[in-house]
C-alpha positions, -999 to +999 in steps of 0.1 A: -091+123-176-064+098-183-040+113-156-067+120-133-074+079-131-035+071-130-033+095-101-058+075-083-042+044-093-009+056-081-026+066-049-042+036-040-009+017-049+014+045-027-011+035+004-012-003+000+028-004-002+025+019+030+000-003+049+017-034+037+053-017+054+035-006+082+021-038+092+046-065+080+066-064+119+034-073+130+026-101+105+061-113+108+062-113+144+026-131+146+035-157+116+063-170+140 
């Protein structure tokens, strides 16, 4: 049960890092 929830946790981290990588060119090039 424990595992199960830090599986999810892991998850949802391993997609923000994603989306955050896959739209930082895109931030940066709009912030400047």
């Amino acid at each position: 049960m424990f595992s199960d929830a830090f599986q999810s946790i892991v998850k949802f981290v391993n997609i923000k890092a994603f989306l955050s990588i896959l739209f930082n060119p895109i931030t940066v090039r709009y912030t400047r």
